[in-house]
C-alpha positions as CSV (number, residue, x, y, z in Angstrom):
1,X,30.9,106.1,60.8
2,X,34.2,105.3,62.7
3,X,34.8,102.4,60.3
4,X,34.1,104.5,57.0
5,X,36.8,107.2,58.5
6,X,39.3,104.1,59.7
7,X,39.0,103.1,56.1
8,X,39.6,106.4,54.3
9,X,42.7,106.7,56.2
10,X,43.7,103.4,55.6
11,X,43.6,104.2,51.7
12,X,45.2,107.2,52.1
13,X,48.5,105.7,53.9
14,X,48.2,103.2,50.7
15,X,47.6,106.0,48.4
16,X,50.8,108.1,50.2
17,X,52.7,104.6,49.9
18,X,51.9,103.7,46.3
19,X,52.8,107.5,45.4
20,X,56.1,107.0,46.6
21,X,57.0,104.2,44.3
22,X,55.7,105.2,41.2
23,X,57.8,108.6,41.5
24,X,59.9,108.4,38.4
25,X,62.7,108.1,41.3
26,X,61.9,106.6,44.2
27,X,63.4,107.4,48.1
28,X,66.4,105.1,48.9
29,X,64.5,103.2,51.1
30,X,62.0,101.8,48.9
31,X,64.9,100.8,47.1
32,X,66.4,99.5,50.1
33,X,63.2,97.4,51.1
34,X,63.1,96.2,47.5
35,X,67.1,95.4,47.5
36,X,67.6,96.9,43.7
37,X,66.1,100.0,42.1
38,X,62.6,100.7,41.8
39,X,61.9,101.1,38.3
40,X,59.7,100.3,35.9
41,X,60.6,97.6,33.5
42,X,60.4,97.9,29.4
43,X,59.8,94.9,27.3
44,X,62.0,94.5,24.2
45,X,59.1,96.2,21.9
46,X,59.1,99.4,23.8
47,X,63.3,99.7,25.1
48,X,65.3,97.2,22.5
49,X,67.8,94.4,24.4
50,X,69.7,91.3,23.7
51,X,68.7,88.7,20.6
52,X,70.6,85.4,21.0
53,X,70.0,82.9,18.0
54,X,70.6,79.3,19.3
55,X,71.5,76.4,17.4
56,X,72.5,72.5,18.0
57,X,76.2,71.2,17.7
58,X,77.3,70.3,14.1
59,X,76.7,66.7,13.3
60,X,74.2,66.5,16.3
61,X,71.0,64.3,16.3
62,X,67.8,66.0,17.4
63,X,63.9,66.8,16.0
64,X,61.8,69.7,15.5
65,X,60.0,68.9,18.7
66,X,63.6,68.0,21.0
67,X,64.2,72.2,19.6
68,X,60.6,73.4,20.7
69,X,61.1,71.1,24.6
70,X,64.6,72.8,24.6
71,X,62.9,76.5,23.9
72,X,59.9,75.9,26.8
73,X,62.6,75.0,29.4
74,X,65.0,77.6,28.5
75,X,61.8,80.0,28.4
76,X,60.7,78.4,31.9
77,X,63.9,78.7,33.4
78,X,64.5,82.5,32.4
79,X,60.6,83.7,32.8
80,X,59.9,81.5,35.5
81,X,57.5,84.0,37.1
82,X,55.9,84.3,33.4
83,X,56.1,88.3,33.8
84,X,59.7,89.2,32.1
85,X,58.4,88.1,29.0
86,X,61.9,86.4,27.3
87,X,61.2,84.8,23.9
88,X,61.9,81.5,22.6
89,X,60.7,80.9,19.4
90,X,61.7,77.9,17.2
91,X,62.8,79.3,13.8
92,X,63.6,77.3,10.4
93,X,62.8,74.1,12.3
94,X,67.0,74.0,13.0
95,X,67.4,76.7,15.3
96,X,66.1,78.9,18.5
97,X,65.1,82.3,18.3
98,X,65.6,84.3,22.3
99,X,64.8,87.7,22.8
100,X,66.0,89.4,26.5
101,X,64.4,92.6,27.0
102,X,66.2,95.3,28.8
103,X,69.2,93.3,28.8
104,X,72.6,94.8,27.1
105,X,75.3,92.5,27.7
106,X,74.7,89.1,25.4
107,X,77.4,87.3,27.7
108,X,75.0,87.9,30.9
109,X,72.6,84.7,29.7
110,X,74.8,82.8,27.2
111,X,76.1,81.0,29.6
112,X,72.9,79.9,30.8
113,X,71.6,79.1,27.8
114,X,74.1,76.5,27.2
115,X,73.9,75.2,30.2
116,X,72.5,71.5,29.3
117,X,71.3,71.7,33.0
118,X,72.0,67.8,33.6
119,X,72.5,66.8,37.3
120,X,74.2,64.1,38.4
121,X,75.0,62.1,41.7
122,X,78.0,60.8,41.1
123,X,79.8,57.7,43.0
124,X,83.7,58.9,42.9
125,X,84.8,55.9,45.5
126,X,87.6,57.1,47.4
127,X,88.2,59.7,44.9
128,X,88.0,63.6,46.1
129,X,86.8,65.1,43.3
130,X,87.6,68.9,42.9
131,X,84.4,71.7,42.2
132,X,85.1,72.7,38.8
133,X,86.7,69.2,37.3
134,X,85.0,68.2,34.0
135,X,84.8,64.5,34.5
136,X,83.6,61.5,32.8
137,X,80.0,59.6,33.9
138,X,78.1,56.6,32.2
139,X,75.6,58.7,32.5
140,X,73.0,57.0,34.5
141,X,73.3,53.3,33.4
142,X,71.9,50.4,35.5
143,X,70.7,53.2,38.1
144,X,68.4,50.5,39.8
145,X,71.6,48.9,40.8
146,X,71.6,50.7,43.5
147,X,68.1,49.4,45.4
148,X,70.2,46.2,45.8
149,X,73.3,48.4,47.1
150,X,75.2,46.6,44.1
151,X,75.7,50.7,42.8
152,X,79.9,51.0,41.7
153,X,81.8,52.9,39.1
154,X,81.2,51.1,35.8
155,X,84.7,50.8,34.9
156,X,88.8,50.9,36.7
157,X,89.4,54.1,37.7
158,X,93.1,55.6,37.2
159,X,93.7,58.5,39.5
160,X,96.8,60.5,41.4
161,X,96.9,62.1,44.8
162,X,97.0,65.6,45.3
163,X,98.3,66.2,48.6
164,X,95.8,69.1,50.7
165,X,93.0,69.1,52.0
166,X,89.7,69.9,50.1
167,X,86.6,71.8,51.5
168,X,83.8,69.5,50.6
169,X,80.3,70.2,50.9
170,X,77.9,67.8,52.6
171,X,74.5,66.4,51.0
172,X,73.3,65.2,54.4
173,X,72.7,67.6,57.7
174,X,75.5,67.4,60.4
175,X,79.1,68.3,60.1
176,X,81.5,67.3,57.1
177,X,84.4,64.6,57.6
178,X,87.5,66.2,56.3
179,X,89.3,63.6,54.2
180,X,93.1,63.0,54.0
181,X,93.5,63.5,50.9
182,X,92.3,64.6,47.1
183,X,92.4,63.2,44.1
184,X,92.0,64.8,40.1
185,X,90.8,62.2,37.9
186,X,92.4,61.5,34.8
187,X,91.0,61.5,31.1
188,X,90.5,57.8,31.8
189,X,88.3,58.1,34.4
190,X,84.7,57.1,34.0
191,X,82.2,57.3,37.0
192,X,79.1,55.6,38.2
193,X,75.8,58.1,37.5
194,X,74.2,56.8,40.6
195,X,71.0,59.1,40.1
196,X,70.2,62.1,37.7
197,X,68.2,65.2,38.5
198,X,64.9,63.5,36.8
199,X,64.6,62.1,40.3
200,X,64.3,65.6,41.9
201,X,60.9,66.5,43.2
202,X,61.4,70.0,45.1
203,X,64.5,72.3,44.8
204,X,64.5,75.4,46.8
205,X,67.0,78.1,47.6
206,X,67.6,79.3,51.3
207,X,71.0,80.6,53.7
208,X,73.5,78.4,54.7
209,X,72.8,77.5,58.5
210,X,76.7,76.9,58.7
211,X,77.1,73.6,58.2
212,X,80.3,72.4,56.4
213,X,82.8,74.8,55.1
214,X,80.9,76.6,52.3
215,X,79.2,79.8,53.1
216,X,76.8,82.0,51.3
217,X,73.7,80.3,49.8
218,X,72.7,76.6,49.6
219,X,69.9,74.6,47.4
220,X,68.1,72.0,49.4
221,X,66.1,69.5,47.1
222,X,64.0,66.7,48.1
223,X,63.4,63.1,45.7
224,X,60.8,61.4,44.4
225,X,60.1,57.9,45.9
226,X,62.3,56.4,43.6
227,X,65.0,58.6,44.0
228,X,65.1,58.6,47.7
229,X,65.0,54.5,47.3
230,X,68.2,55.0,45.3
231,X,69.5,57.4,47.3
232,X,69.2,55.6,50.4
233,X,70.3,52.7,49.6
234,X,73.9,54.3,47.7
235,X,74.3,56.0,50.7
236,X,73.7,53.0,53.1
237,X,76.4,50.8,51.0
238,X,78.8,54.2,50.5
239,X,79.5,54.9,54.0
240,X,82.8,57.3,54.4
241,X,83.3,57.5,50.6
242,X,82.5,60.2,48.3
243,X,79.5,61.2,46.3
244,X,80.4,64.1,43.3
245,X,77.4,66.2,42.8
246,X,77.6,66.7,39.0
247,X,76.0,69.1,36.7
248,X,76.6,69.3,32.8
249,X,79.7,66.8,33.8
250,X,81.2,69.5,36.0
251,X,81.6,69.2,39.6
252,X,79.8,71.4,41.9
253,X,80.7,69.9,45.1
254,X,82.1,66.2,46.5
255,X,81.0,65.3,49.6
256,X,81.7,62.7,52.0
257,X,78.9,60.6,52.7
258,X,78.8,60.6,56.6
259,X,75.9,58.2,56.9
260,X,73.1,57.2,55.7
261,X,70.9,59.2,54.0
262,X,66.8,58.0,53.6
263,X,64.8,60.7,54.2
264,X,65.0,61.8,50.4
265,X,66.7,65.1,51.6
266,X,69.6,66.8,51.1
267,X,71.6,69.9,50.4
268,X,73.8,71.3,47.3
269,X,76.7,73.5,48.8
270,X,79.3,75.2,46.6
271,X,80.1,78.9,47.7
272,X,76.7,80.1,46.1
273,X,75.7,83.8,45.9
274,X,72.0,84.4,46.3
275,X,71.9,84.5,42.1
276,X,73.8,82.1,41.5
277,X,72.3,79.6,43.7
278,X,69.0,80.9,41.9
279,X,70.0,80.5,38.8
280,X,71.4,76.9,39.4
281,X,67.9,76.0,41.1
282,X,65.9,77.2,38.5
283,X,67.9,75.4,36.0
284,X,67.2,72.4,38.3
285,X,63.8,72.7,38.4
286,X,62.9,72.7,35.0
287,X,64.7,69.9,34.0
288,X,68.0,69.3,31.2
289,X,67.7,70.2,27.6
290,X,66.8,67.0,25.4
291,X,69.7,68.7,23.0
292,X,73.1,70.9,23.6
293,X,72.8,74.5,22.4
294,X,75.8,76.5,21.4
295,X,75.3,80.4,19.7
296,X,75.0,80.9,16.1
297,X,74.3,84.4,16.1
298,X,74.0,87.2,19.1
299,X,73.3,90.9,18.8
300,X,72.1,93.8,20.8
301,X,69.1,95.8,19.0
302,X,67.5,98.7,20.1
303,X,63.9,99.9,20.0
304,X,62.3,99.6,16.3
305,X,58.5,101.5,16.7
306,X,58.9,101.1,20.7
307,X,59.8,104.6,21.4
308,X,57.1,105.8,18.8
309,X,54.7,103.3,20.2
310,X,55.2,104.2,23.7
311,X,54.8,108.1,22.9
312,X,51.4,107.4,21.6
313,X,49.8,105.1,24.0
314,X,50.7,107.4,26.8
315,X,49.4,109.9,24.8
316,X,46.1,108.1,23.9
317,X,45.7,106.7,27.8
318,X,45.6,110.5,28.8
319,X,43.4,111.3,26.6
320,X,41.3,108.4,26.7
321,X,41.5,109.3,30.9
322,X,40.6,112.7,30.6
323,X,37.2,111.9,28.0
324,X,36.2,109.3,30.2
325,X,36.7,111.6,33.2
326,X,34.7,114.1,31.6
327,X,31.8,111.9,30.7
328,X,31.4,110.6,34.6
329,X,31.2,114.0,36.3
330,X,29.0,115.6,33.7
331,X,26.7,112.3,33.3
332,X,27.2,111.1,37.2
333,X,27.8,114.2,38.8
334,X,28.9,114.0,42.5
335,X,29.2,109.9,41.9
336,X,31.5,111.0,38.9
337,X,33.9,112.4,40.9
338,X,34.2,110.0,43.3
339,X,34.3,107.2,40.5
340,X,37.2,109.0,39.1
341,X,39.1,109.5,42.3
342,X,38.6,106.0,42.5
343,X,40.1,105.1,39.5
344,X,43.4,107.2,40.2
345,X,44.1,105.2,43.3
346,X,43.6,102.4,41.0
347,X,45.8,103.2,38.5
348,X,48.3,104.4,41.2
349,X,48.4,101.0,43.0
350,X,48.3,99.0,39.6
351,X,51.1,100.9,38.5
352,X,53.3,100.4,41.8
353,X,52.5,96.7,41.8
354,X,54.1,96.6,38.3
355,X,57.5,98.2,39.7
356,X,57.4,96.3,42.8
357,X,56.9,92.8,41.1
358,X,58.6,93.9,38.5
359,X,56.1,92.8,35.7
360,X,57.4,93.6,32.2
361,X,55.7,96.0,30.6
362,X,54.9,95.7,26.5
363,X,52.7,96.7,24.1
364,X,50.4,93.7,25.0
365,X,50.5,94.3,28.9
366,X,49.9,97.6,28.6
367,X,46.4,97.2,26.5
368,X,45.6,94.3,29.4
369,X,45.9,97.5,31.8
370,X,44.2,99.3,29.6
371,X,41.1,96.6,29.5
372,X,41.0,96.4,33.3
373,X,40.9,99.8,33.7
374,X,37.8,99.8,31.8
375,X,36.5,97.0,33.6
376,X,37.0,99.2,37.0
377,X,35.1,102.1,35.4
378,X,32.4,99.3,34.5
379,X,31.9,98.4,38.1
380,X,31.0,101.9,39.4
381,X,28.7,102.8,36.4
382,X,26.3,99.6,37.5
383,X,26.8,100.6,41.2
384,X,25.7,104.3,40.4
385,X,23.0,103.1,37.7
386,X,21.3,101.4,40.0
387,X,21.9,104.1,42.8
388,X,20.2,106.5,40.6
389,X,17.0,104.0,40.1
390,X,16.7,103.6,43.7
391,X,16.7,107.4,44.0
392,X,14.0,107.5,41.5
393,X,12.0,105.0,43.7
394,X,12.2,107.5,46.8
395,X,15.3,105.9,48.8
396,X,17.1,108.4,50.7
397,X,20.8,108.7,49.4
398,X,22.4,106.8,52.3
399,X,20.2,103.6,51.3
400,X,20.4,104.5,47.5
401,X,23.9,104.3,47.8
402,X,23.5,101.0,50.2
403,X,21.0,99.0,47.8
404,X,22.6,100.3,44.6
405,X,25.8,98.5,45.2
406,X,24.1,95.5,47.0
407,X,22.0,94.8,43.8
408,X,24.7,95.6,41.6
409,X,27.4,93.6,43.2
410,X,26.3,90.3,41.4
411,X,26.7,92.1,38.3
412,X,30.4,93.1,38.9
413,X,31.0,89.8,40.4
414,X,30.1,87.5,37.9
415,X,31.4,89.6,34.7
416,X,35.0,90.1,36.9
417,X,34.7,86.5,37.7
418,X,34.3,85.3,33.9
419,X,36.9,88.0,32.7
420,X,39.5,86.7,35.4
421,X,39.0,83.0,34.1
422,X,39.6,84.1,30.4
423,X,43.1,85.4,32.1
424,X,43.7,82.9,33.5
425,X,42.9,80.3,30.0
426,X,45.1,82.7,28.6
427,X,48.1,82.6,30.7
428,X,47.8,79.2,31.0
429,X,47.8,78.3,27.1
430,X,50.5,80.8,26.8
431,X,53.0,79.5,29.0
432,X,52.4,76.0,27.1
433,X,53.0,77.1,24.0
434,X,55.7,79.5,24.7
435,X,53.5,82.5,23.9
436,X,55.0,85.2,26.2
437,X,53.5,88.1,24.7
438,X,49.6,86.4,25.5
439,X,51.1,85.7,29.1
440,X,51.7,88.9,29.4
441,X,48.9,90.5,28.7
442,X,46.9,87.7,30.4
443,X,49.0,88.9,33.7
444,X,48.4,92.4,33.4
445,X,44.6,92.2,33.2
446,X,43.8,89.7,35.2
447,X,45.5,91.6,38.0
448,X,44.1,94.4,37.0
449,X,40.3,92.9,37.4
450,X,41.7,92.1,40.9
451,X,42.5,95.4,42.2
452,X,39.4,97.0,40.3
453,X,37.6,94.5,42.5
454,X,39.1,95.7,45.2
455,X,39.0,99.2,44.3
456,X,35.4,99.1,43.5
457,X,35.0,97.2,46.9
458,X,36.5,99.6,49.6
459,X,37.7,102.6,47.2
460,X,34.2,103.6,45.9
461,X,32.2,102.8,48.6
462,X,33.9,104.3,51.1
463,X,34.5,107.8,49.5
464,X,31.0,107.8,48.4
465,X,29.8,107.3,51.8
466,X,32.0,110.2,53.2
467,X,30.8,112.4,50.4
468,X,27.2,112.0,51.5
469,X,28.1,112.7,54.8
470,X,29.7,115.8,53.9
471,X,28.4,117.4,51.4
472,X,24.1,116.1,52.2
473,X,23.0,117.1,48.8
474,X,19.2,117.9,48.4
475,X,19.1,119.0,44.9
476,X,19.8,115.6,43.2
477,X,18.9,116.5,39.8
478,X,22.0,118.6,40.2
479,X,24.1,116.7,42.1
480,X,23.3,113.4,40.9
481,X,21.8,114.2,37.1
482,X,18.8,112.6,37.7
């Protein structure tokens, strides 16, 4: 009895919770918890946004299938959580189709797009390269050179001296030597690629802990074997000399290497902000384009049938809510109401969860709510189906209620089970092949089938068990439509 009323208070402070955030405005300190606003978020089918048509230099080289590995890693790197639902669709077999929901200034992600996202350790010698100087590489030639410790710039390099002092940032832990001197290279200079980001293995995005002079964010990355083979053996040859940290031939930093680096570790400074350092991770992590990208087209377009379309699903879910409500108290009786108090704090937390993430919401996420929801509903139907047969058999209601969802559970479990893994094909088949809209609704229901679980679980039970206690119906053709 004591655990039953623990519970119900326990879903009460969720319900109270959950309330909070799906109020069309939230108080400021969900929004402060959350550090932006609380809202839900439109796909581009239901609230218009940003179409960017991508294209490949003139006079470039490339194949159908270099366009459709450039349009997965874009896709990965701006919908790396799979729930924002950006498109990138190959189009015409020459160019790349992106679609950015929600978003209204095109200049926000161009950049990004174009971003080759090639990384580069660099050896610049004695030369302080500045952050922000485009520079010449040979682009990763003879990078095995540097197992033997044989790894130097591939050709003379012709440079001035600036005279200050730069603010490097270091790739190893420990403090940064501050050199004497800088120096800008000139449009002669070509530098040794010493190691490219194909050798990355982890990139993650965390605080500065104050080392060196940069401040704000830093990404730490650890190598693969090889790399770290490489790496350790540059920096074991390198000693007091400077390795450029390079990405899409621009410098992001140029360290001094202090000493030797071999645990395959080490640390990307450059006065990151939190999204800038994200943005730079994520373009990390999912690896350079196999082909340049500049814009063709770009345009911002509104809502086609979104508006229209939105109107009537809301429209059909309340009436679709209201039938089904309808049918369980007059069919179910007392069990009806609780299964449809149930299904409120379902749809309450579901909904909440969807702000919090955010997760996109489109036509096709909304109908993989829509599914669960009826999967949720499905649950307490074979709970109170077999309740009512073990009524008929003379059980009392408390151990009606007991054995109904005991020997319905298997039910609910399995069919969940097999529903969740169909998700989950889904989602995964979807993010291969650039499908966002299957992702999507992949997302939606297989966390919906969670929470139903869950709902089903501690929701129904519980409040059924209270009602009993309360209420102690006798007439149970009445209250339980026998």
């Amino acid at each position: 009895m004591d655990r039953r009323y623990f519970t119900l208070i326990a879903i009460l402070l969720v319900v109270v919770i959950v309330g909070l955030v799906d109020l069309p405005n939230p108080p400021s300190i969900v929004n402060t918890i959350m550090n932006r606003q609380v809202q839900p978020v439109l796909g581009l089918d239901l609230r218009g946004g940003v179409q960017i048509l991508l294209q490949p230099p003139a006079n470039s080289t490339f194949t159908t299938q270099n366009l459709q590995d450039a349009a997965d890693i874009l896709e990965n790197r701006t919908n790396a959580l799979g729930v924002t639902e950006n498109v990138f669709q190959v189009a015409g077999g020459q160019y790349i189709l992106a679609e950015f929901p929600g978003l209204k200034d095109p200049s926000a992600v161009i950049a990004d797009l174009q971003q080759t996202g090639l990384l580069e350790f660099v050896d610049a010698g004695s030369t302080y390269l500045t952050p922000g100087t485009v520079i010449e590489t040979d682009n990763g030639a003879n990078v095995d050179q540097a197992l033997n410790g044989t790894a130097t710039p591939e050709s003379t390099v012709t440079t001035s001296q600036v005279e200050n002092t730069p603010t490097a940032a270091a790739t190893e832990a420990g403090p940064t030597p501050t050199p004497s001197g800088t120096a800008t290279a000139t449009s002669t200079t070509v530098y040794h690629t010493v190691m490219t980001g194909a050798d990355l293995q982890s990139v993650l995005v965390s605080l500065n802990n104050g080392t060196g002079s940069s401040g704000g964010y830093v990404i730490q990355f650890t190598l693969t074997d090889h790399g770290k083979a490489v790496f350790a053996a540059h920096t074991s040859a390198n000693i007091g000399k400077y390795l450029a940290i390079v990405l899409d031939k621009k410098v992001i930093s140029c360290p001094v290497i202090d000493n030797a680096i071999t645990d395959g570790s080490g640390v990307i400074q450059g006065n990151f902000t939190r999204d800038s350092a994200n943005s730079l991770a994520t373009t990390l992590r999912y690896g350079s384009l196999p082909v340049s990208l500049e814009v063709a087209q770009e345009q911002v377009i509104g809502p086609t049938l979104g508006e229209d379309s939105l109107t009537k699903s809301i429209l059909a879910g309340i009436i679709g809510f209201i039938v089904v409500m309808l049918f369980m108290i007059i069919y179910y009786r007392l069990p009806g109401v609780v299964a449809v108090l149930a299904i409120t704090v379902y749809g309450l937390t579901t909904f909440a969860i969807y702000k919090l993430v955010p997760i996109t919401l489109t036509l096709p996420s909304i109908a993989g709510f829509l599914l669960s929801t009826g999967s949720a509903m499905d649950a307490n139907i074979l709970m109170f189906e077999r309740m009512k047969e073990e009524l008929r058999a003379g059980r009392n209601l408390h151990q009606a209620a007991e054995l109904g969802w005991s020997r319905a559970w298997p039910s609910i479990r399995d069919s969940n089970i097999s529903t969740f893994i169909t998700s989950l094909i889904l989602f995964i088949f979807g993010s291969a092949m650039g499908a966002s809209t299957v992702k999507g609704f992949a997302l939606t229901l297989a966390m919906g089938i969670v929470i139903s679980i869950l709902t089903a679980v501690i929701v129904t039970r519980t409040f059924l068990a209270i009602a009993l206690d309360l209420f102690k119906p006798t007439d149970r053709v009445r209250w339980f439509g026998l």
